[in-house]
C-alpha positions as CSV (number, residue, x, y, z in Angstrom):
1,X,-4.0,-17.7,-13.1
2,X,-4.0,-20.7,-10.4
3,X,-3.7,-19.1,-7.1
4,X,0.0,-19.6,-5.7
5,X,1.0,-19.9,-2.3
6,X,4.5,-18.3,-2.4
7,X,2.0,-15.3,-3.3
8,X,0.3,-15.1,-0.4
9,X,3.4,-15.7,1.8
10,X,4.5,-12.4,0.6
11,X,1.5,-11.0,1.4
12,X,1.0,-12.5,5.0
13,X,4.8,-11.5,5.7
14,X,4.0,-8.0,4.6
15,X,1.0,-7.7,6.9
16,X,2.9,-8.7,9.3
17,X,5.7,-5.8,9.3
18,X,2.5,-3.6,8.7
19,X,0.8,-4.5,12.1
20,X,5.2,-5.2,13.6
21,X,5.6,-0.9,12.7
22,X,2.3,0.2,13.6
23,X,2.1,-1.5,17.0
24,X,6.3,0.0,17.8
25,X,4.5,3.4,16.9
26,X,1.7,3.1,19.5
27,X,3.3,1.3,22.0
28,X,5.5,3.8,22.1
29,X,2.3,6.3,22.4
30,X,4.1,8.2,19.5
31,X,7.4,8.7,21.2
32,X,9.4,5.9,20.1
33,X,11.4,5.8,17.1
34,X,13.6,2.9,16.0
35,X,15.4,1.9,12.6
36,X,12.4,-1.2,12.4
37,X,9.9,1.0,11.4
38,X,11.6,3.0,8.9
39,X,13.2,0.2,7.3
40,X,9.8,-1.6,6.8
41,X,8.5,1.5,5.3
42,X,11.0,1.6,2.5
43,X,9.9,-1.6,0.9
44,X,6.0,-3.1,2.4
45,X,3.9,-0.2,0.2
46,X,5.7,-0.5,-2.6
47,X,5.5,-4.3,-2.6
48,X,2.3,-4.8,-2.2
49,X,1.1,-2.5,-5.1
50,X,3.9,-4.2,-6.6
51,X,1.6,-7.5,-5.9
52,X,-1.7,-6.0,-6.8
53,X,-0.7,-4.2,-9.7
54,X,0.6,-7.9,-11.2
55,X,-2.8,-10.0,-10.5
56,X,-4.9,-7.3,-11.9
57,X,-2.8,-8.3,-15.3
58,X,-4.3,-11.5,-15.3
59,X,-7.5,-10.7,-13.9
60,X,-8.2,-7.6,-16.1
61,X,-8.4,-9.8,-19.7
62,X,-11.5,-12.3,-17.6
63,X,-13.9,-9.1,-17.5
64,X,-15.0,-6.8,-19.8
65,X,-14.3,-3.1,-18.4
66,X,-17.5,-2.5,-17.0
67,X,-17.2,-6.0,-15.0
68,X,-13.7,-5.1,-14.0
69,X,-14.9,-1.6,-12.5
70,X,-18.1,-3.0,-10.5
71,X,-15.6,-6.1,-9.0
72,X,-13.0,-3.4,-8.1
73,X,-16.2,-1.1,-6.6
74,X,-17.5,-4.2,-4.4
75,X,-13.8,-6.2,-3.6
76,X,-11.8,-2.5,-2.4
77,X,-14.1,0.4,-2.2
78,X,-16.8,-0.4,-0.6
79,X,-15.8,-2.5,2.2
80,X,-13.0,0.3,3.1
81,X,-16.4,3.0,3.3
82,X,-18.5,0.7,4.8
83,X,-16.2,-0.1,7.9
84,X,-14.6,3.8,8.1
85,X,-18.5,5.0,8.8
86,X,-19.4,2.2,10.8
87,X,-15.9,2.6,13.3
88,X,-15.9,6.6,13.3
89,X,-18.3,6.6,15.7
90,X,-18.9,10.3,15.5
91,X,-15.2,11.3,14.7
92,X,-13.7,11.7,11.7
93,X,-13.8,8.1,9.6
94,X,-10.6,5.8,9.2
95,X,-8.7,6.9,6.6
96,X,-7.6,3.6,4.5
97,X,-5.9,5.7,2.3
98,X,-3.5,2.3,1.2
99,X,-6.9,0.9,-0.3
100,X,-8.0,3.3,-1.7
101,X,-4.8,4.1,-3.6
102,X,-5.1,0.3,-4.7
103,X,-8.7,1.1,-6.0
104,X,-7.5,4.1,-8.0
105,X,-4.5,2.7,-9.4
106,X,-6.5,-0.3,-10.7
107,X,-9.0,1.9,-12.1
108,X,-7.4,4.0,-13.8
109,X,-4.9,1.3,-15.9
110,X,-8.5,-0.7,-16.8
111,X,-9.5,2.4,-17.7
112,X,-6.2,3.7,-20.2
113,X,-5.8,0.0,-20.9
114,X,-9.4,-0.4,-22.4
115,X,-9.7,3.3,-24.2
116,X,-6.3,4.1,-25.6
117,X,-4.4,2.0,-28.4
118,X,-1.6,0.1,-27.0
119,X,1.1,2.8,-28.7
120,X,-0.6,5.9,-26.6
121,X,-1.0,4.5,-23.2
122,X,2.8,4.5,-21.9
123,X,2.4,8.3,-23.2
124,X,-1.1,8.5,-20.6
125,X,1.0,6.9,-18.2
126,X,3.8,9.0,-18.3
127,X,1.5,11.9,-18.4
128,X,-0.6,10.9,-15.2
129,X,2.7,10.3,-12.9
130,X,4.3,14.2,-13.9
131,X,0.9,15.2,-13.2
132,X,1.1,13.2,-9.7
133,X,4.2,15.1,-9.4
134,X,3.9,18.4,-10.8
135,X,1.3,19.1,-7.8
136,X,1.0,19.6,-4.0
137,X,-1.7,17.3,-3.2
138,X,-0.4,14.0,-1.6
139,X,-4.2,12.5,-1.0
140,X,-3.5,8.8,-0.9
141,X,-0.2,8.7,-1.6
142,X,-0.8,7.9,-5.2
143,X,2.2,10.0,-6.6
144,X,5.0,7.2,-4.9
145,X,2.3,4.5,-5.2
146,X,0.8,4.3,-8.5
147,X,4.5,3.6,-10.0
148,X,5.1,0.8,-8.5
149,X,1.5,-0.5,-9.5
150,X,2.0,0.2,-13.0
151,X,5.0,-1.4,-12.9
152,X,3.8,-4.8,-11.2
153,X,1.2,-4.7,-14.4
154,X,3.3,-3.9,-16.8
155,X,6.8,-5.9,-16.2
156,X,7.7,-9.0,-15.0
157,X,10.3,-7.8,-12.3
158,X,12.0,-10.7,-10.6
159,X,14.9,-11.3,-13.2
160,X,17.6,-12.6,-12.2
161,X,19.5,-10.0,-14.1
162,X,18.1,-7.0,-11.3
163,X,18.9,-9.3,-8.2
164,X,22.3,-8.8,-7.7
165,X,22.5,-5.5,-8.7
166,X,19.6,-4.4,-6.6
167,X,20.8,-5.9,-3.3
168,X,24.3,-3.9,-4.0
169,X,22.3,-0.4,-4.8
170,X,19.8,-0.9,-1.7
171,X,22.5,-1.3,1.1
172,X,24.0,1.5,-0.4
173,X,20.7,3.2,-0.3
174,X,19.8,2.8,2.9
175,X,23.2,4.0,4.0
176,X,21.7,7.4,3.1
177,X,18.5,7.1,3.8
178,X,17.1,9.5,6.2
179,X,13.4,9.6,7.8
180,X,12.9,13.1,6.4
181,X,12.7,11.9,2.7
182,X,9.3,9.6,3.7
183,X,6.5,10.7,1.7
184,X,4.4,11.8,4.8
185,X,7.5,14.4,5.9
186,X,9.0,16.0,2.3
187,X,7.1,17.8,-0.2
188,X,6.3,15.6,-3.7
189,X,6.1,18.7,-6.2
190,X,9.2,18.6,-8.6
191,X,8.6,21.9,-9.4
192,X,9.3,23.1,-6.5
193,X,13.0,22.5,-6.9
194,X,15.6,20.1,-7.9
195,X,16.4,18.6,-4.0
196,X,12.5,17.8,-3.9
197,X,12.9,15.9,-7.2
198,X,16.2,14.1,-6.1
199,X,14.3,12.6,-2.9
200,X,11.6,12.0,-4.9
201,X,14.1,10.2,-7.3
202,X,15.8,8.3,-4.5
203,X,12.3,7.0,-2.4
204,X,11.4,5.6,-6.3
205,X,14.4,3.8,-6.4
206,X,15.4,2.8,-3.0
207,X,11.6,1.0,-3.0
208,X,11.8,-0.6,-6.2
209,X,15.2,-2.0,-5.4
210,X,14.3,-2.5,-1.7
211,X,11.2,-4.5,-2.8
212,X,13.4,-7.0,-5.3
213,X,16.1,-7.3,-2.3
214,X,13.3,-8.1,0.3
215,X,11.9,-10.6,-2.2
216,X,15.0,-12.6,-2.7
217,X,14.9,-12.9,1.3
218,X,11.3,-14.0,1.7
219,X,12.4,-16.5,-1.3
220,X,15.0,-18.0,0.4
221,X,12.7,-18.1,3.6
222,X,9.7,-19.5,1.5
223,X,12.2,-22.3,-0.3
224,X,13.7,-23.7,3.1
225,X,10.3,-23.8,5.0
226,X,7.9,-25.1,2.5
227,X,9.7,-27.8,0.7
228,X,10.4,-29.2,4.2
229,X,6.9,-29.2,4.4
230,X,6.5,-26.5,7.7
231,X,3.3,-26.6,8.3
232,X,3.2,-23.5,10.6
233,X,4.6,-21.0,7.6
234,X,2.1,-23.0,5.5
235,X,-0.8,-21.9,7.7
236,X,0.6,-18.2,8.0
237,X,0.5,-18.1,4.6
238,X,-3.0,-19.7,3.5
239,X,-4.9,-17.9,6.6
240,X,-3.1,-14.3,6.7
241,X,-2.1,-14.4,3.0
242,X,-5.4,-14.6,1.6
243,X,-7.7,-12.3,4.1
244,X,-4.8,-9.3,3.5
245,X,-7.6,-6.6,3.1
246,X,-9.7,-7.4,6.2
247,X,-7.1,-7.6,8.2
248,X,-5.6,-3.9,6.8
249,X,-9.0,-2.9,8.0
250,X,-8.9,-4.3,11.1
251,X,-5.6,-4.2,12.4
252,X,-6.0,-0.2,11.5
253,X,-9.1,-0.7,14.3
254,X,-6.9,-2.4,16.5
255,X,-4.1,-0.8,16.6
256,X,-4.6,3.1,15.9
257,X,-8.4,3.0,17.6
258,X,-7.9,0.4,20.4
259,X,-4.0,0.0,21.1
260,X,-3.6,4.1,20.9
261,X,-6.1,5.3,23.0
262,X,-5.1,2.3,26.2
263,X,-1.5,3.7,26.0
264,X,-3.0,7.7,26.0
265,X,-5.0,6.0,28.9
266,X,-2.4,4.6,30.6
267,X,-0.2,7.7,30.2
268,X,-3.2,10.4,31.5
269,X,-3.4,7.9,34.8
270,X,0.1,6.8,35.7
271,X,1.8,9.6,34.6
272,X,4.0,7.7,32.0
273,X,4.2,5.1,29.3
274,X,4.7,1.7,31.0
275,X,5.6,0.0,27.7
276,X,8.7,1.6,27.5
277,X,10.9,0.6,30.6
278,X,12.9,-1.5,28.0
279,X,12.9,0.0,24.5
280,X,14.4,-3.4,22.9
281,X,12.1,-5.9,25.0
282,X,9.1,-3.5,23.5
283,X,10.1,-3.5,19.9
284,X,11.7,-7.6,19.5
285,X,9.5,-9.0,21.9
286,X,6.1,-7.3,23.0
287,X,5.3,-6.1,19.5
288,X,6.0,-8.6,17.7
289,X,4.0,-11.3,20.0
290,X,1.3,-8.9,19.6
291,X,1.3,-8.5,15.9
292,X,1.0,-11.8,15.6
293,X,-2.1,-12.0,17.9
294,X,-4.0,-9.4,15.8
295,X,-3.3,-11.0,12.3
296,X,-4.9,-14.4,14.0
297,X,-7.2,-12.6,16.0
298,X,-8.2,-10.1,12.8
299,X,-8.5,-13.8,10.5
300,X,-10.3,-15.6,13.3
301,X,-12.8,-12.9,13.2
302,X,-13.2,-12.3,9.1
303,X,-13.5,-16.3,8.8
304,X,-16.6,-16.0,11.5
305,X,-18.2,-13.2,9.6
306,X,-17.9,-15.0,6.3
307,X,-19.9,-17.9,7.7
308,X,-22.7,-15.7,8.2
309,X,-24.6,-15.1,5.0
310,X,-25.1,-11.2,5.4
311,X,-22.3,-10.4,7.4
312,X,-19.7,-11.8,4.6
313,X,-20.1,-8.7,2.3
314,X,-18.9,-6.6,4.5
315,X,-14.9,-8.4,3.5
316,X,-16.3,-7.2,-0.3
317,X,-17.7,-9.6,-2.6
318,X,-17.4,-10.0,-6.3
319,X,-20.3,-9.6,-8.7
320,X,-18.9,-11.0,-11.5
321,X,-17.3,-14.6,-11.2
322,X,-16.1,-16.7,-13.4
């Protein structure tokens, strides 16, 4: 598959709301909250394993399975290790739990896809969500991630037929939506009752549909800018868009490590959070300015190491190329 730029828009606009809601958060020092961040929430995961889940279709018939495995080891998991240990610093590592979701989705669908006849697997898949769901353990996030990776492999899903529809069932979603139904504040076990499986029900759908609705807007953004030639969108896109997982890692650094612990400082010395004299100017102005310095910052930095023979692996490295 050539490499496509609209692609990696999607992913550098993504990154984008990633670092935009995790800045607001720690600005804020933890006591802000603002309809941004949730609303990002409801559709940037599930998009991007959306993404991942549909290049690993046309990457996983280059390599044979033991090929695929060692590139997914060297590209996802060991880079993720590698800068948790070296940034703990004697506390508890980093917990890239996004990337490491990525790695196990993608090994386990080379895995079913390579062992099991092509008649079995959707029953394997079906099989590994209820057992996602049919338990308490949310490590990762797999049980509301994985789905939407399987379905980026399995199905092409920007029809046209799902746009409309989509757009209609998200505003209506969202109408209802409430901050308690997030995967890190309700529980994930259907058997725990039939109100747990309905929000689990309703998070599935409101991201799927939110991720199709979200797409048709980056679309029309992508198809005004680019075929007048901006070349400012162009750059976001071929710089941001194509160094997504080292700058995951190191906006994480940034923003949780570095940007968390100056407002804590800030708050044990003054006596109060200076960032939030104007709620609106913080969240529409300051964070967003600031996002964007730590995508370029985080790229100007990965693009340095890269230069340096040794220091590249640590952004992962393929063993098998084509």
């Amino acid at each position: 598959m050539e490499r496509d730029e609209r692609y990696d828009f999607y992913k550098a606009i993504l990154m984008f709301g990633v670092v935009w809601g995790h800045a607001i958060t720690n600005f804020g020092g933890g006591g802000i909250s603002c309809n941004i961040t949730w609303f990002l929430r409801l559709y940037d995961m599930p998009f991007f394993m959306l993404v991942s889940g549909y290049f690993l279709r046309f990457s996983i018939v280059k390599y044979n399975t033991c090929k695929q495995l060692e590139n997914k080891l060297t590209t996802i998991l060991i880079p993720s290790m590698i800068w948790s240990l070296i940034l703990s610093l004697g506390k508890s590592p980093l917990g890239y739990y996004f990337l490491l979701a990525i790695f196990l989705s993608s090994v386990t669908i080379i895995l079913v896809e390579r062992l099991f006849k092509e008649k079995l697997r959707w029953l394997i898949y079906l099989l590994i969500i209820l057992l996602l769901y049919t338990t308490s353990i949310k490590s990762f996030n797999l049980c509301y991630l994985f789905p939407f990776f399987l379905l980026g492999y399995k199905s092409e899903l920007w029809h046209k037929n799902i746009k409309a529809i989509s757009f209609v069932i998200f505003l209506i979603g969202i109408c209802f939506w409430n901050s308690s139904y997030t995967i890190w504040n309700s529980k994930t076990n259907i058997l725990l009752g039939y109100n747990v499986a309905i929000i689990d029900l309703f998070r599935i759908v409101i991201g799927f549909v939110g991720v199709v609705t979200m797409k048709m807007v980056f679309d029309m953004i992508y198809t005004y800018f680019f075929t007048n030639h901006n070349r400012i969108l162009s750059y976001f896109a071929n710089t941001v868009g194509r160094e997504t997982l080292g700058i995951y890692i190191l906006q994480h650094i940034i923003v949780f490590r570095g940007l968390k612990y100056f407002t804590s400082f800030l708050i044990d010395k003054i006596g109060y959070n200076p960032f939030l004299w104007n709620d609106r100017f913080l969240i529409y102005v300051i964070t967003p300015l600031f996002s964007l310095l730590v995508l370029f910052v985080s790229y100007w930095f990965i693009s340095t190491c890269k230069s340096n023979k040794y220091m590249k692996y640590l952004w992962g490295f393929k063993i098998s190329t084509l």
